[in-house]
Structures are given as C-alpha cells and as structure tokens.
N, C-alpha and C positions, 0 to 999 in steps of 0.2 A: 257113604258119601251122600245116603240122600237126606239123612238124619240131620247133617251138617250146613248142606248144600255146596259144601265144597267140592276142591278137582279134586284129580285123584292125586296130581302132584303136592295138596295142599294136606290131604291127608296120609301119604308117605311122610313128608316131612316131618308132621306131626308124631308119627309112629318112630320114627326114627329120633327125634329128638325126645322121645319119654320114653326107649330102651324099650322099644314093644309092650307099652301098657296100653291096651284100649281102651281102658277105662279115664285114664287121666289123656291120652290123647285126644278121644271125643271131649273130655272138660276142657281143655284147650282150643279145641276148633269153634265148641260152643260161647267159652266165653274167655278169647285170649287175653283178656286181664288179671283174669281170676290167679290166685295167688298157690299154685301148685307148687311152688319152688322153682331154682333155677334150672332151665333144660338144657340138654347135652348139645353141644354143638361138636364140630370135628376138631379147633383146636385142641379141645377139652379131652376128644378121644386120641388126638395123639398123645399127649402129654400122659392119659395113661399107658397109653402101649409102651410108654419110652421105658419102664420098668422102674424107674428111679423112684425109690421109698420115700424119700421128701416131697417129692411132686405130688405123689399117691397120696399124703399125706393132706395136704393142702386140699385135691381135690376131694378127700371124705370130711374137711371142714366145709367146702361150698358145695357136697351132693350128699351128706350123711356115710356112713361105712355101708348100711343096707346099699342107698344108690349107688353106691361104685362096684358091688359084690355085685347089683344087677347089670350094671352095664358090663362088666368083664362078660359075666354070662352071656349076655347079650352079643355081645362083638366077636365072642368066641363064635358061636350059633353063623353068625353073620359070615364068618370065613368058611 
C-alpha cells in the first residue's frame, strides 16, 4: 500500500481482480492504463463456475487458457 499509495480496499480489489498476482496487480495500481490484459471481474467468475465448456471456452479466448487454469486455481484457494 505504501509503494502504491493506495487503500487497502484499492489494493484487494486489485489482487482480486489479477487472480492473486502481485506483480501485475502492483502494475495496475501503479499505472491503471497500462495494457496487462483484460482483468477478472465477478460476472466473469460466475460464468466460469457455471461449468459450461462453451462459456469456458470463450472465456480462454478473452483470458488466454493459462488465465483461466489460473483463475480456477485461484477461486478454488479462495473457497
């Protein structure tokens, strides 16, 4: 937070929406333009929870296969 100068609410969210990467969520806090790709929001995370192979599908065209193999990890950890 102090690297940032953001809350702490500013840097959860941040954490939360890059699947617990610290490194791209401090590049996001530092410079939220910057072109990291698209970040997770919770539609996004329902949509994968829903289990549906087409939806999954779609979302490894707008998060990559790597992104979405981390966000499962990620949400799994998180329950």
């Amino acid at each position: 937070m102090k690297q940032t100068g953001q809350d702490l609410i500013s840097v959860t969210k941040a954490l939360l929406r890059t699947s617990g990467d610290f490194s791209a969520a401090l590049e996001h806090l530092l410079n939220p333009s910057s072109a990291l790709g698209p970040l997770w929001c919770r539609s996004d995370d329902g949509l994968l929870l829903s289990g549906d192979p087409g939806v999954r599908q779609k979302l490894q065209e707008k998060y990559s296969e790597e992104g979405v193999a981390k966000r499962v990890a990620f949400l799994e950890v998180e329950r």
